[in-house]
C-alpha positions in Angstrom: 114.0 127.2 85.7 114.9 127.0 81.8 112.7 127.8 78.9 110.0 125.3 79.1 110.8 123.0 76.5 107.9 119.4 75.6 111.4 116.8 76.9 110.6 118.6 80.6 107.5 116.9 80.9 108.3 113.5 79.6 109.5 111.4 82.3 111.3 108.9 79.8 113.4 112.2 79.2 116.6 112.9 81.6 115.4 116.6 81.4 112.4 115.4 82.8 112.4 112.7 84.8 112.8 112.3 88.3 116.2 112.6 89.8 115.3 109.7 92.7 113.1 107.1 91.0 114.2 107.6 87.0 111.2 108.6 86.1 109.7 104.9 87.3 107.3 106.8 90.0 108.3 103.7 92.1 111.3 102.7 94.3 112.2 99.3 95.2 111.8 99.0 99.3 111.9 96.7 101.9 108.7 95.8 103.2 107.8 94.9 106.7 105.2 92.6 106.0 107.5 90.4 104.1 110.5 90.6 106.4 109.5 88.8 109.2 107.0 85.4 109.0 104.9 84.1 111.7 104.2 86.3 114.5 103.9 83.0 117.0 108.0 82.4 116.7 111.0 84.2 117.9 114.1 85.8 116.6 116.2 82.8 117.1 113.3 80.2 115.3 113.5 82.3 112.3 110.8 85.1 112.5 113.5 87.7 110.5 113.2 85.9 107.3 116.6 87.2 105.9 118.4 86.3 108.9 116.8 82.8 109.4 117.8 81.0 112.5 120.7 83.2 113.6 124.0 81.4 114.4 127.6 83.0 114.8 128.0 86.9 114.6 124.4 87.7 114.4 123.7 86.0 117.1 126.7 86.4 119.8 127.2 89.9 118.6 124.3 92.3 117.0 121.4 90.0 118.6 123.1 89.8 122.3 123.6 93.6 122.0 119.9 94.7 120.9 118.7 92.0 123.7 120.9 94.5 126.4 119.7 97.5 125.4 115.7 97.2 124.7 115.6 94.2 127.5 114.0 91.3 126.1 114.5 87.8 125.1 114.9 86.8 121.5 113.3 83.6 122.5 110.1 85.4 123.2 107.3 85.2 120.1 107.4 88.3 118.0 103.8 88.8 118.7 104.4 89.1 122.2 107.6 91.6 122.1 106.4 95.1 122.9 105.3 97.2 120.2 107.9 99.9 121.0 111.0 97.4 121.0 109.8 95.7 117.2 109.7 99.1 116.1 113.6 100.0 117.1 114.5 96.6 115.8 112.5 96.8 112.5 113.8 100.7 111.7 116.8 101.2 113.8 117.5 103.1 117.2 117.5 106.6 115.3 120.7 107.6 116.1 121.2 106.3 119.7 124.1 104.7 120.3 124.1 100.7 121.2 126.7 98.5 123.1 127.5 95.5 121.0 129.6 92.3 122.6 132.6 90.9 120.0 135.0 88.0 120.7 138.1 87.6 118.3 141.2 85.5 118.7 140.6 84.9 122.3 139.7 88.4 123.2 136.4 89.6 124.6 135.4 93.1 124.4 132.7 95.6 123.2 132.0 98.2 120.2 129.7 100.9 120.0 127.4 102.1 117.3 123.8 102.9 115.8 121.4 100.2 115.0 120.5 100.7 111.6 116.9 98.1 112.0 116.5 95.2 109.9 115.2 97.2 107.1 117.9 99.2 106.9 120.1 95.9 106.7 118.5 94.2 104.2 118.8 96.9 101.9 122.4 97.7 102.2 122.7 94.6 101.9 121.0 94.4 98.8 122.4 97.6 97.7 126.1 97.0 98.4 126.6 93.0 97.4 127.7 92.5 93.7 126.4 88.8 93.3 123.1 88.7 91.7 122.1 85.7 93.3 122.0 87.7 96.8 120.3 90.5 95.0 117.6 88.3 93.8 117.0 86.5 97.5 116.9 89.8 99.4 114.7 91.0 96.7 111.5 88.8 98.0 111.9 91.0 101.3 110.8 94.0 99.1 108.3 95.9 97.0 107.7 98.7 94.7 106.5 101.7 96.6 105.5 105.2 95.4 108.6 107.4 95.1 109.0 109.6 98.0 110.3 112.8 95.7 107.9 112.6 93.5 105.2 111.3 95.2 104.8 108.8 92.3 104.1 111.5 89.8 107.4 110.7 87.8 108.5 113.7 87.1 111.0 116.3 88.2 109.8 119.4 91.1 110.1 122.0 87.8 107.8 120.1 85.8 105.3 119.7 88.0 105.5 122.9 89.2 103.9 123.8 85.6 99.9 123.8 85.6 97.0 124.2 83.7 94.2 125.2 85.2 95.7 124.3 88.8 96.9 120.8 87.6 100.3 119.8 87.5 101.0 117.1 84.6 101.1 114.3 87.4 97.9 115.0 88.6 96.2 115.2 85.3 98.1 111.5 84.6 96.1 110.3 87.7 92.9 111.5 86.3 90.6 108.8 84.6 90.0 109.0 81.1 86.6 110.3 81.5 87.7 112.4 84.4 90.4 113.9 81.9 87.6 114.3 79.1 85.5 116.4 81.1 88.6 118.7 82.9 90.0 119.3 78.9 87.0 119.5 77.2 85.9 122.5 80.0 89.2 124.5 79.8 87.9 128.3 79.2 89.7 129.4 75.9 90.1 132.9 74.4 91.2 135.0 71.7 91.7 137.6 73.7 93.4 135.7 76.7 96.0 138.4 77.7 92.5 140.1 79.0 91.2 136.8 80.3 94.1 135.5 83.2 91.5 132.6 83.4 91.5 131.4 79.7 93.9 129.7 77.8 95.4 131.8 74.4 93.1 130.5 71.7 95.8 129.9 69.0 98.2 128.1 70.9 94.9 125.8 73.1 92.2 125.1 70.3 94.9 122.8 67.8 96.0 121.3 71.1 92.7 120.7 73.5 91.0 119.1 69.4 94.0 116.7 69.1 93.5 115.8 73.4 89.7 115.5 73.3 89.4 113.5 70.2 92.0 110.7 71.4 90.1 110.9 75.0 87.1 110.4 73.2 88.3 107.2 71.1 89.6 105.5 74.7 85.5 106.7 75.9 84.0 104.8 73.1 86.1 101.7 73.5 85.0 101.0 76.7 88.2 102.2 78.5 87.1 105.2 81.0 87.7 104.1 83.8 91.1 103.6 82.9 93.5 106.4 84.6 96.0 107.9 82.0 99.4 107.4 84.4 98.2 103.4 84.5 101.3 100.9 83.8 100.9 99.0 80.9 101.8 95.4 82.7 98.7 96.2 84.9 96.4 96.0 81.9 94.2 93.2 81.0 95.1 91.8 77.3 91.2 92.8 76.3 92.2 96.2 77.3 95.2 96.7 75.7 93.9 95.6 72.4 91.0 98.3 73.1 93.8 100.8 73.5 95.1 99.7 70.3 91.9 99.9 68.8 91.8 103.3 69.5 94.8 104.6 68.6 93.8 103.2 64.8 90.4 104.9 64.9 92.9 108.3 65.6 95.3 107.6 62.7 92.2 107.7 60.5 93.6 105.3 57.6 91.7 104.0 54.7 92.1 100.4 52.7 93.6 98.8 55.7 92.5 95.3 57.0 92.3 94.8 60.8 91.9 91.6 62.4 91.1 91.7 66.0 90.9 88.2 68.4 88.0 88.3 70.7 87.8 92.4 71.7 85.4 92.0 74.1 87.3 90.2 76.5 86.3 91.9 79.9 84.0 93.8 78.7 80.7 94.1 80.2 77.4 94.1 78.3 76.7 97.7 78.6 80.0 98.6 77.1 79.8 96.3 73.9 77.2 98.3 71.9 80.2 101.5 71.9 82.9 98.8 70.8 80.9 97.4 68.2 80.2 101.1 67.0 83.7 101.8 67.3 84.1 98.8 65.1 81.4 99.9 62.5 83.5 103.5 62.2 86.5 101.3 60.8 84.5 99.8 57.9 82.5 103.3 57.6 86.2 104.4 56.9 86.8 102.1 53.9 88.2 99.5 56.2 88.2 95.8 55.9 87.7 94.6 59.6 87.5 91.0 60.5 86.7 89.7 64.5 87.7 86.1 66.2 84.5 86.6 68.0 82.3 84.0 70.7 79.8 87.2 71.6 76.7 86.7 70.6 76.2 90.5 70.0 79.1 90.9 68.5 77.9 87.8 65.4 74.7 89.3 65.4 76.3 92.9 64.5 78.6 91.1 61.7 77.7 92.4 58.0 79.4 88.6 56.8 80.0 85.3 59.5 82.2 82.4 58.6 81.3 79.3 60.8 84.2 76.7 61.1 83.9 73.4 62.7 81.1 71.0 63.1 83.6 70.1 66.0 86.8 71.3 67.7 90.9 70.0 66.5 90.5 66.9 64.5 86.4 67.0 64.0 86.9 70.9 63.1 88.4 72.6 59.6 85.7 73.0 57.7 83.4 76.4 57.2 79.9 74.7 58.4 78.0 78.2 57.5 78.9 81.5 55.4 76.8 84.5 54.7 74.5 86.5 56.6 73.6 86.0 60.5 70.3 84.4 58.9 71.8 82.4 57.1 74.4 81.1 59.9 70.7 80.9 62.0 69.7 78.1 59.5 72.5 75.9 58.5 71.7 72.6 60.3 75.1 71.8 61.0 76.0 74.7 62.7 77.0 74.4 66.6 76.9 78.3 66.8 73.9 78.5 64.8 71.9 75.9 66.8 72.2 78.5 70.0 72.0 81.4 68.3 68.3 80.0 67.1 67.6 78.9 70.4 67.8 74.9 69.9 70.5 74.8 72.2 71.1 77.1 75.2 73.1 77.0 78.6 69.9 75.9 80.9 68.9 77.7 83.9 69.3 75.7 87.2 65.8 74.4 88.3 66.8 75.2 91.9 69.5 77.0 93.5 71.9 76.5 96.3 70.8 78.5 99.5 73.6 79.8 101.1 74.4 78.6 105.1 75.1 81.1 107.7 78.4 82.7 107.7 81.1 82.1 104.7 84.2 83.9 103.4 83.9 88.0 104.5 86.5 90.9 103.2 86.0 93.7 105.8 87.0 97.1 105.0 88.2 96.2 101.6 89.3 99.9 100.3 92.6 99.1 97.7 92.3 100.7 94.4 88.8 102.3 93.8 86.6 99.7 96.2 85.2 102.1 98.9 85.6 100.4 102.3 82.8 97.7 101.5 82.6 94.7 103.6 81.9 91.3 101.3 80.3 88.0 101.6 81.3 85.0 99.8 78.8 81.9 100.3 80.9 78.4 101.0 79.8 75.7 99.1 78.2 78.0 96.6 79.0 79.0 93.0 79.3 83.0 93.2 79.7 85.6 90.3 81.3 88.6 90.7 80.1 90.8 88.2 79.8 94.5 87.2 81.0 96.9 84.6 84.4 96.9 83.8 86.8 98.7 86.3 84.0 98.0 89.3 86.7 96.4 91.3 86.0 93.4 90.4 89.9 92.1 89.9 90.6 94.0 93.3 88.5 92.4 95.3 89.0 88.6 94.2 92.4 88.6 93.1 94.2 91.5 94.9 92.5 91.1 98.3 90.8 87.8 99.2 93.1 85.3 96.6 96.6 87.1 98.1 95.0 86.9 101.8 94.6 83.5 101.5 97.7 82.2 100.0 99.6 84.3 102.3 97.4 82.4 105.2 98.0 78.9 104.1 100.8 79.0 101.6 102.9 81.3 103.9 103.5 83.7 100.2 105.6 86.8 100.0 102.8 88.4 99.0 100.8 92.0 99.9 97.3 91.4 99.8 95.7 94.9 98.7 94.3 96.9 101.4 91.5 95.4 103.6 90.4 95.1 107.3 90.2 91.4 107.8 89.1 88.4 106.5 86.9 86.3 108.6 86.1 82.8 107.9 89.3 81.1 106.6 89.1 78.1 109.0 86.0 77.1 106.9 88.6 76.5 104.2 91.5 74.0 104.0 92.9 75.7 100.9 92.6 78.1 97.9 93.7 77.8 93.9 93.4 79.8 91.3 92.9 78.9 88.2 93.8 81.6 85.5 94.5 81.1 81.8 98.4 81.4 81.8 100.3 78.8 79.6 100.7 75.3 81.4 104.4 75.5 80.1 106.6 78.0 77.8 108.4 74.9 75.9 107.5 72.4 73.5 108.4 70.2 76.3 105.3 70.5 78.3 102.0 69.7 77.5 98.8 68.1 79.2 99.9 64.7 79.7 103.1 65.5 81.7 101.1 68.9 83.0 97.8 66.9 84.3 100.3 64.1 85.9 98.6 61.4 83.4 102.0 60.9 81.8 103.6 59.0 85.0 100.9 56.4 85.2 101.2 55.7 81.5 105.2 55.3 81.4 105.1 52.7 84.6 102.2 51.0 82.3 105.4 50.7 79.7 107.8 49.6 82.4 106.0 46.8 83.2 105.8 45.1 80.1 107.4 42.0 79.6 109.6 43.3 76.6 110.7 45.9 79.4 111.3 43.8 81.8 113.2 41.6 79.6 115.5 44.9 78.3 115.7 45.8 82.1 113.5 49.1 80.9 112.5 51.3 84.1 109.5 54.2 84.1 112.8 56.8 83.6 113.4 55.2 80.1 110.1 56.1 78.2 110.4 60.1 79.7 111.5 62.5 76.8 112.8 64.7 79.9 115.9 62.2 80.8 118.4 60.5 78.5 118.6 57.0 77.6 115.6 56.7 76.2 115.2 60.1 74.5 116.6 60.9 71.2 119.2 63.2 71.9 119.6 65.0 68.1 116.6 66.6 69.5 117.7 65.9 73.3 113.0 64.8 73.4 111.7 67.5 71.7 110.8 66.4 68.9 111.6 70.0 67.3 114.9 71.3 66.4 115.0 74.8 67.2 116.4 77.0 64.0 117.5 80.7 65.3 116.7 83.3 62.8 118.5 86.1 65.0 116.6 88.8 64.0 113.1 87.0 63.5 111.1 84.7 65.8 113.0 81.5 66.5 111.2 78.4 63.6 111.0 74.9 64.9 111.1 71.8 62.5 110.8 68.4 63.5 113.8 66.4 63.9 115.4 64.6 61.2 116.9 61.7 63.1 113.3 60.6 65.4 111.0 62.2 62.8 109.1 64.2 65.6 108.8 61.3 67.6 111.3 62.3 70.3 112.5 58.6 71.6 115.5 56.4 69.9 114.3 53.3 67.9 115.1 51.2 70.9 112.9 52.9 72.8 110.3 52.3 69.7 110.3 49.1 69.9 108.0 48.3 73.1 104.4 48.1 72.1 101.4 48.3 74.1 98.6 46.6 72.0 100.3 47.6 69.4 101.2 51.2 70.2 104.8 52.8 71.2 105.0 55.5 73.6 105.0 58.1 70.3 102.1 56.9 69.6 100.6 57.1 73.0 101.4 61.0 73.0 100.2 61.6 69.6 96.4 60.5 70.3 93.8 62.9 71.0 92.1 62.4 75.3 88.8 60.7 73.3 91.6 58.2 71.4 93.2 57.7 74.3 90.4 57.1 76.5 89.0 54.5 74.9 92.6 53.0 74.7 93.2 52.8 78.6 89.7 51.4 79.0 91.1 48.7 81.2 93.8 51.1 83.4 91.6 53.1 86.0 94.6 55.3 87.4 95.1 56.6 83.4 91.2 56.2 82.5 90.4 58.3 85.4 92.6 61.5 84.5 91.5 60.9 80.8 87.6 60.9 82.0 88.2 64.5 83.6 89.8 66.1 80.5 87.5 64.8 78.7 84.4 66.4 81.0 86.1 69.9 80.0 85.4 69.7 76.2 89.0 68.8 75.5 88.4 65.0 74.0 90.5 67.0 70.5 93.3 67.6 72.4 96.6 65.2 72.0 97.8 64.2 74.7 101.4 65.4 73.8 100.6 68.3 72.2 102.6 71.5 73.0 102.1 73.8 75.4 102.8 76.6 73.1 100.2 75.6 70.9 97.4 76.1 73.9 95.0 78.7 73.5 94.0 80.1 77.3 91.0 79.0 77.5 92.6 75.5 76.7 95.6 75.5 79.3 92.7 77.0 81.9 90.6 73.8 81.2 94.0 71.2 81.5 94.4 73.1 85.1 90.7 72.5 85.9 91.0 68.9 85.1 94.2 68.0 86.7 92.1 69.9 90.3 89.2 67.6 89.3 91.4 64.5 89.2 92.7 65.3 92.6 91.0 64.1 95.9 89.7 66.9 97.3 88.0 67.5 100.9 85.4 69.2 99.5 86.4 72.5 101.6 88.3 74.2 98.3 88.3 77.3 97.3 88.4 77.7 93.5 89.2 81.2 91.6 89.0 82.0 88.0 88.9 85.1 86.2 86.6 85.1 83.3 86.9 81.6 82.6 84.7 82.0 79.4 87.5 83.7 77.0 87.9 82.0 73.8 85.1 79.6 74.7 82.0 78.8 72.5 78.7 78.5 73.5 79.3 74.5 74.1 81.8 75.0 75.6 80.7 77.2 78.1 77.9 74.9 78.7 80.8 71.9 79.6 82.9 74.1 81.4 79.6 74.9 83.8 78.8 71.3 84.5 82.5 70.8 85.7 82.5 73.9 88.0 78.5 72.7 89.3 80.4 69.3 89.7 83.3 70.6 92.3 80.2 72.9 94.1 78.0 69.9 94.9 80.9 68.2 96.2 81.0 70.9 99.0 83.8 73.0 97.5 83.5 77.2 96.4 83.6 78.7 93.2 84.0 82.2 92.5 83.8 83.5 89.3 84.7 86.7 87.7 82.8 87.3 84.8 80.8 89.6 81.9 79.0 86.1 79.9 75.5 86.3 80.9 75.5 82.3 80.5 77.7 81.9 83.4 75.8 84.8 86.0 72.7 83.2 85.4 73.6 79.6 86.6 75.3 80.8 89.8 73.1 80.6 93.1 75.1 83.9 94.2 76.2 87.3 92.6 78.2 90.2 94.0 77.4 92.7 91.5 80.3 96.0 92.1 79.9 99.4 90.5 77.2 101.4 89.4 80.5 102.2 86.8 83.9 102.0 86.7 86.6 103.8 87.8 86.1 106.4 90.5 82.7 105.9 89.9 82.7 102.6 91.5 84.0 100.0 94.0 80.8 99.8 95.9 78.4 96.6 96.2 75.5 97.4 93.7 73.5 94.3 94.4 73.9 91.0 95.7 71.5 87.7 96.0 70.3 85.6 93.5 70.1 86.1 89.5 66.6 86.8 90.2 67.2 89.0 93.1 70.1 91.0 91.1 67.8 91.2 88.0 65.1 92.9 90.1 67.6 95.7 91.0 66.7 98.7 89.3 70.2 100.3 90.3 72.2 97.3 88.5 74.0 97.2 84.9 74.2 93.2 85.4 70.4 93.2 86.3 69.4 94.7 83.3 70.8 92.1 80.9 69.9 89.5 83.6 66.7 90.2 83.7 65.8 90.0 79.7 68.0 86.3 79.1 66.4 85.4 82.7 62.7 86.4 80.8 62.0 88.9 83.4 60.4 91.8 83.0 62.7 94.9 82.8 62.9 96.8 86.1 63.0 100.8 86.3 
């Protein structure tokens, strides 16, 4: 081994990384479960996903061949193929050698040689073709596993044969950061260490173990302990990774600066909000200017200044309704935000709540990440919370686990649901969507109209005018997607895009339609008055009232409308969607659906970005899908939300290690009367209860 030199144990280092995975801790492989499909058909229906239905040399040949030698019928249901014979097929004979029937130019005869198992096939395959389309199909047969040399640590044997106090560097990444806190913050140091083979030489540790403590310490106060150091970065929430930020600026200790934060306690749980807004109050302690894009009542009630904009939302919005103290946003009249912060206004608690029926959705044995083998109920036909502190499990156990298990059941995905027992219960449901706060589209071309499905109605509205039918004008003609009736300077957007090459692309609207996106001819048919353009640029409450007399358009613009998004234009760009905005156009194009009432509906802390109003909106749509027999589950921190479900799963009692287990479940009330709960705590004082333990 070489002088020990920092690049050794820095896995983005060729000196340090591991030879075998690059330093990645993960190597692509294929996976069993997502090589072969339903269990109840055969080899030659399809059941080996790469092959498909086998036909010419796979079938005469290799098939016919492994048929001879383990002595079964590829026409038999995987299932039902003994366990011992799948095995050789899936991962190869080991070495034995098989007898293999060919036929070429007349000839018949035999060959002989190892079966490498479908495993092995698909990734030579993978591994040896040079067309990128193959690599990307054979891809969906395979996932990311831990590295096998390195046992996911990253790093090269040398490095992590280096420890401190019996801990490789991989070992202390899989640490949490409170479990790393405690293991530096303990290390015996000495200033006599040659004397002391347990102690680390004071000169060379003290400088270090400060720098090390303090920047654990920042990622403790932020809410982030849970958090294990070696954790990718695309695995983190985007409350998270602004926390992490956050953190990193307390540590660079700068004066004068001005931070401006959007909504940092996304995903954060009540009891962790008092160490972010402390964290917060250090900043302006400093000589910092910070200002917070806030909906958290704690957090406005913490603010030194507020700034109120509105009275309403998009066109109704714009102007600063209240400025000043919290008192005085308390008592401006016109104040949305101060109406509930005074307690005019409030989220209502329901007078009576949904019992649950016997049975419902259960996760048995759920143990992936830190949930500790817990079996879960989910209530059908109820709206259920899953709450806790953040890093409970939470994420694991509704998104991981019991959303991937059920899209893998009915929507056949090439998906690994984390790791769990069972699921019992999932003929009670006919299907399951989730509805998560990713953009509805990436272009200007998309946006809610084409997105909710509201835009086809309205163009065969246009078709069917008797200027149209006199130009010979189909439904095709008024799309901005198709040409003939686009303008094609901008080919529909409306934008022209203007590359900056080393800046963010600008957009401008096009000179030729003016934004409008159609030719003049196009223009020129009016509905009452209005051309398609203008159609797209009302706002759903414009537009509503506009389609009064066309129930297929008036009833799509009724459910965006029940959302809170009456401001919205109907062709307004995606891009321009905040996600609590796209999340709401998805739940209203589910709500204009015909559903069987036997639905399962997820979503992931549907509150983000919402005000109080909207919050209360957003709650009468969800109680609207519930009492039409359907499931909601919820994953959420806004107190608002837990205390208007009729069920809550609260996980914990912390996060990380320290949690994954089922704290309380039952009621609001029930929950709030658990002395061992977070959730119950801060249930229990908006619920008026009195405070237990």
């Amino acid at each position: 081994i070489p002088e020990l030199e920092p690049r050794q144990f820095s896995f983005n280092s060729p000196y340090g990384a591991c030879e075998s995975c690059g330093g990645l801790g993960t190597r692509l492989e294929v996976s069993e479960e997502l090589v072969t499909g339903d269990p109840s058909i055969s080899i030659l229906e399809g059941v080996v996903l790469p092959w498909g239905a086998p036909t010419g040399h796979l079938r005469r040949s290799v098939i016919a061949g492994l048929e001879a030698h383990y002595d079964f019928d590829a026409n038999t249901p995987w299932g039902r193929i003994p366990e011992d014979v799948r095995h050789a097929l899936l991962h190869g004979s080991g070495g034995e050698v098989l007898s293999f029937p060919f036929r070429t130019g007349g000839k018949k005869g035999t060959y002989e040689e190892a079966w490498e198992g479908i495993l092995a096939n698909v990734m030579r395959r993978y591994e040896e073709t040079g067309s990128e389309n193959v690599r990307e199909q054979l891809r969906d047969y395979m996932m990311a596993q831990p590295c096998r040399a390195c046992g996911g640590h990253r790093l090269r044997p040398e490095s992590l044969a280096v420890t401190v106090a019996g801990r490789s560097l991989g070992e202390v990444a899989d640490l949490s950061v409170s479990g790393a806190l405690e293991l530096f913050s303990g290390l015996p140091v000495s200033d006599d260490a040659p004397n002391d083979p347990d102690a680390l030489p004071a000169q060379i540790a003290r400088p270090i173990l400060k720098e090390v403590t303090e920047r654990l310490g920042f990622l403790d106060n932020v809410g982030l302990d849970y958090l294990t150091l070696g954790r990718s970065a695309e695995t983190l929430s985007g409350g998270e990774a602004q926390r992490i930020r956050l953190a990193t600026q307390i540590g660079s200790r700068l004066v004068g600066v001005l931070y401006i934060l959007d909504e940092p306690s996304i995903g954060l749980h009540q009891r962790d909000n008092e160490r972010l807004l402390e964290t917060l109050r250090q900043l302006r302690d400093l000589g910092n200017t910070v200002i917070v894009v806030e909906h958290d009542e704690e957090t406005i009630r913490a603010a030194d200044h507020v700034i109120d904009l509105g009275p309403g939302a998009g066109r109704y919005g714009g102007h600063v309704v209240a400025e000043g103290t919290v008192e005085d946003l308390v008592t401006a009249e016109a104040s949305l935000t101060g109406a509930y912060l005074r307690g005019d206004r409030a989220v209502p608690v329901p007078k009576k709540r949904r019992s649950p029926r016997a049975g419902g959705l259960v996760v048995r044995g759920a143990r992936a990440n830190n949930l500790r083998d817990i079996d879960v109920r989910f209530p059908l036909s109820m709206f259920t919370c899953v709450t806790g502190v953040s890093g409970s499990g939470k994420s694991t156990l509704v998104n991981e686990i019991l959303y991937e298990a059920l899209s893998r059941h009915f929507y056949r995905r090439r998906t690994i649901p984390g790791a769990h027992d069972g699921l019992d219960g999932v003929e009670k449901v006919d299907k399951v969507i989730d509805i998560d706060q990713s953009p509805i589209g990436r272009t200007p071309r998309s946006n809610p109209a084409t997105y909710t499905g509201l835009f086809t109605p309205i163009r065969s509205l246009f078709a069917e005018l008797p200027e149209s039918k006199i130009r010979g004008y189909s439904p095709g003609r008024f799309s901005f997607n198709v040409k003939g009736g686009r303008c094609e300077s901008c080919a529909g957007d409306g934008l022209v895009k203007i590359e900056m090459h080393f800046l963010p692309d600008v957009y401008i609207p096009c000179d030729v339609c003016r934004g409008k996106r159609y030719n003049r001819e196009t223009l020129e048919v009016l509905y009452k008055g209005r051309s398609i353009a203008d159609v797209l640029e009302m706002t759903v409450e414009e537009a509503l009232e506009f389609f009064d007399a066309v129930p297929s358009i008036k009833r799509k613009l009724e459910t965006l409308n029940d959302v809170g998004l009456g401001y919205v234009h109907l062709g307004q760009s995606a891009t321009t969607l905040s996600g609590g905005e796209a999340q709401r156009v998805k739940l209203a194009t589910e709500l204009a659906k015909r559903d069987t009432g036997q639905t399962l509906y997820i979503l992931d802390e549907p509150t983000t970005g919402l005000h109080f109003e909207d919050v209360r909106l957003l709650l009468e749509v969800l109680h609207r899908l519930v009492d039409k027999g359907n499931t909601v589950i919820v994953i959420e921190h806004n107190l608002d939300v837990i205390k208007t479900a009729d069920w809550i799963v609260d996980l914990g009692p912390d996060g990380g290690a320290a949690g994954g287990e089922i704290v309380a479940e039952g009621t609001p009330e029930e929950v709030a009367s658990n002395p061992v709960s977070h959730t119950g705590r801060f249930l229990a004082d908006i619920l008026g209860m009195a405070p237990v333990g």
